[in-house]
N, C-alpha and C positions, 0 to 999 in steps of 0.2 A: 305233271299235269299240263294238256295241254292249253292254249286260249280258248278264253269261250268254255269251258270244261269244269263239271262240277260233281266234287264226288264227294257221294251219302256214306257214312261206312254206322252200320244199323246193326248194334250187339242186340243181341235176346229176343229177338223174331223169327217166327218161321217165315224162312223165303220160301217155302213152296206155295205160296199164294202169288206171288213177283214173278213165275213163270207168263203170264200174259202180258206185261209189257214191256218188254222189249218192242223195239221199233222205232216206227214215230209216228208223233203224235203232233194233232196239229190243234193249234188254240185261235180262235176266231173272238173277236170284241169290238165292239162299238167305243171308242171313247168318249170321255165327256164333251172333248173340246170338238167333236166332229157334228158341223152341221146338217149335212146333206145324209147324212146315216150311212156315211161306208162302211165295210167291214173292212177291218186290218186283219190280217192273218199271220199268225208266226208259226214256225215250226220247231222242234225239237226232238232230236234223235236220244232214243235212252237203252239202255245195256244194265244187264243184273248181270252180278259175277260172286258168286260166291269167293271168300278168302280162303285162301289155301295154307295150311299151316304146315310148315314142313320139321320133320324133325331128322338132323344128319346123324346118321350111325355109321362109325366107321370099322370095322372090325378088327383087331387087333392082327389077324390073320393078312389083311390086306397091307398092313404097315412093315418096312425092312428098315430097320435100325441097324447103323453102323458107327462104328466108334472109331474115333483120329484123333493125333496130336495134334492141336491148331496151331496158325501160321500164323507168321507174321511178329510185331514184337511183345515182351512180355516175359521174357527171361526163360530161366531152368523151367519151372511148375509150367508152362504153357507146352514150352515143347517138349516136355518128357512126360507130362501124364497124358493120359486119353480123353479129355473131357468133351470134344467139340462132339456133336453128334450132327450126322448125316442122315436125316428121314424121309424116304421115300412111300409111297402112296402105289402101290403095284399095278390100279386097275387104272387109274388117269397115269402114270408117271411121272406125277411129279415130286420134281427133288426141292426140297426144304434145307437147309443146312443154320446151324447153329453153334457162334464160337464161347464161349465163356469161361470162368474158371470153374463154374459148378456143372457137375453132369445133370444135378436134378435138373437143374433152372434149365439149362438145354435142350433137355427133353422135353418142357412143359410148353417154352417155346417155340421148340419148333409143329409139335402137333398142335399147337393154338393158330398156329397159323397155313397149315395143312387145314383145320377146321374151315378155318376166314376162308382160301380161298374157292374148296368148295363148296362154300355155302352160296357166295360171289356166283360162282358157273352153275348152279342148280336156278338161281334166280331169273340169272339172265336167259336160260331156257324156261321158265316161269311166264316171266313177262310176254316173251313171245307169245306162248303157248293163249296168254290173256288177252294179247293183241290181235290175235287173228278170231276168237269166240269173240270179242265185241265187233269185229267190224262185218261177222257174221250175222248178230242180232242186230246190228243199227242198219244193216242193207243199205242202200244210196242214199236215203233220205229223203228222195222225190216224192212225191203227190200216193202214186202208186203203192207204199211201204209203208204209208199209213196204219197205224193200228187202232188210234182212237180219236174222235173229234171232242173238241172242248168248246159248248158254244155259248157263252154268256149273254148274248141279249135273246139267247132263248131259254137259260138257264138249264140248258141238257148236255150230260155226256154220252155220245154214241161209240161204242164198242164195235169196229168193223170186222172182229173173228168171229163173235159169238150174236150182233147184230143187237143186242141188247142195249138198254137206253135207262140212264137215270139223271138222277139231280145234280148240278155241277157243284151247290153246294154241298151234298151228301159225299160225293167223292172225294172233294177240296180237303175234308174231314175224316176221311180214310176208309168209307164204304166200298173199297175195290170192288169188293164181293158181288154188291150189286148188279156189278158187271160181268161178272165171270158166268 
């Protein structure tokens, strides 16, 4: 998260009503302490991202297991059985290797972490792929990118796509609809 940055993460809702704002949005108020009746204006840029749940399947097919004596020290049973296992990943290449005295445990290990690290490089093409759709929906932020006005000492919100106008406090309260 970055500064300034604030994220809703909203189970058991339909987001297909959260297609309209995206953008920004600008809040207009009178405060109390202002005597001359200025208005302050602030803005706020906002992005809906649906979560992406990803599940890794790796096919047994894609994986090449190889069997070795392991190195190093550890007497007779290390250098004369075969237990270290060598796992390779065919369509990324990557090599995994794992030394121990048990072939299960070697195995389990090393595709646990064949698992780890491409789950690691699916995300981090994830996150991109999230970074560049938000900064699509937030646009510049300017005056111009505007989606919706907030304006409390008139008590309306105005909808600048659909041009529609309600209550700020009917919204405040979750009547998006209103505006839609």
């Amino acid at each position: 998260m970055r500064p300034g940055e604030l994220v809703l993460e909203v189970e058991g809702v339909d987001l297909l009503g959260l297609d309209n704002e995206p953008g920004g949005h600008r809040i207009q108020r009178v405060p109390p302490t202002e005597r001359k009746g200025r208005v302050h204006t602030s803005t706020v840029t906002v992005s809906v991202l649906e979560k992406q749940i990803k599940n890794l399947v790796i096919s047994d097919n894609d994986l090449r297991i190889e069997w070795y004596s392991g190195t190093g020290a550890g007497g007779q049973h290390r250098n004369k059985k075969q237990n270290s296992c060598r796992l390779t990943h065919i369509p990324s290449g990557m090599v995994i290797t794992a030394q121990g005295r048990s072939r299960d445990d070697n195995l389990r290990t090393a595709k646990a972490e064949i698992f780890k690290r491409l789950d690691e490089q699916t995300g981090l093409v994830m996150a991109s792929d999230i970074g560049s759709i938000r900064r699509e929906q937030v646009g510049s932020g300017m005056r111009g990118d505007k989606v919706r006005t907030y304006r409390f000492q008139d008590d309306q919100v105005v909808d600048h796509q659909t041009g529609k106008r309600a209550s700020c406090e009917k919204v405040l309260r979750g009547y998006f609809n209103l505006l839609w």
